[in-house]
C-alpha positions in Angstrom: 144.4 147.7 55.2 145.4 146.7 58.4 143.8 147.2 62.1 147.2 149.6 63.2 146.2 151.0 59.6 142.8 151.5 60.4 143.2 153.4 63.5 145.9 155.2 62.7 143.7 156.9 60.0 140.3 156.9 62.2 139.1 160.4 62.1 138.5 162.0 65.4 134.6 162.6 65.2 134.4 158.8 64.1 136.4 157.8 67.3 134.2 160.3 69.5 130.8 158.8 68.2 132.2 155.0 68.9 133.1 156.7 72.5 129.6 158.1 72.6 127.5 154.7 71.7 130.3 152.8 74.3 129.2 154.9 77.2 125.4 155.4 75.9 124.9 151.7 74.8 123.2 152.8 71.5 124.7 154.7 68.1 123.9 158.0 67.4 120.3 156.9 65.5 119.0 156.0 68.6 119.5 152.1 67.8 120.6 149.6 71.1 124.5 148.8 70.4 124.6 144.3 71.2 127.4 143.0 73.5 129.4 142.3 70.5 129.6 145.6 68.9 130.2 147.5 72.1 133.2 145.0 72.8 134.6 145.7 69.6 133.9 149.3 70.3 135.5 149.4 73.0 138.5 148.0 71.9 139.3 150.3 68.8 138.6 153.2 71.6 141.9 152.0 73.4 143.8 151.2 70.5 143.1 154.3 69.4 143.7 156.3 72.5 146.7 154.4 72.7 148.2 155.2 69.3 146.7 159.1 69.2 148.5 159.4 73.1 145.3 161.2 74.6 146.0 162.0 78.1 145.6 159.5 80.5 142.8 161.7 82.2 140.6 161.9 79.1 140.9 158.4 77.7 138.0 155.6 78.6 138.1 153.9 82.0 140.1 156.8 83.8 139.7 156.5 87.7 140.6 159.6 89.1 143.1 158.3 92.3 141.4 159.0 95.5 143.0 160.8 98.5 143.7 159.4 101.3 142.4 161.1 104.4 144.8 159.0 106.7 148.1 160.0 105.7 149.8 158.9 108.7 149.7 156.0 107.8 151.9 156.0 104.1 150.3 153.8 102.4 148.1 155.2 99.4 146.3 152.8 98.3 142.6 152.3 99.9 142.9 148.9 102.1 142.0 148.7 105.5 142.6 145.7 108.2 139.4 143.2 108.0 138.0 142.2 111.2 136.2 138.6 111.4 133.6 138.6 113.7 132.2 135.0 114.9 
């Protein structure tokens, strides 16, 4: 079986407890998750959100966009001028 495979068949409560011990740092036993299984985690999360097309508002990492309260200006990102001060 391949990895595409693999996620493509991933059951949704599977995917929702590896969500779970990603944001909690530990599985569902209680039991620290290392570095290494969070990363890897983590990763079949995106795949999977990816191939299953969750919204973009639900899937891991979202930043809601912030809005600007100085829309004179058009710009809507959130830089500012940086003043050096000596």
């Amino acid at each position: 079986m391949t990895y595409d495979e693999l996620i493509e068949r991933l059951d949704p409560a599977v995917y929702a407890s590896l969500k779970r011990a990603v944001e909690l740092g530990k599985w569902p036993d209680g039991r620290r998750i290392s570095d290494e299984q969070k990363a890897i985690c983590l990763e079949a999360v995106i795949y999977y959100e990816n191939r299953h097309d969750i919204p973009e508002q639900e899937r891991v990492g979202y930043i809601e966009p912030k809005k600007r309260a100085d829309s004179k200006t058009g710009r809507d990102d959130d830089t500012s001028p940086v003043r050096i001060l000596n």
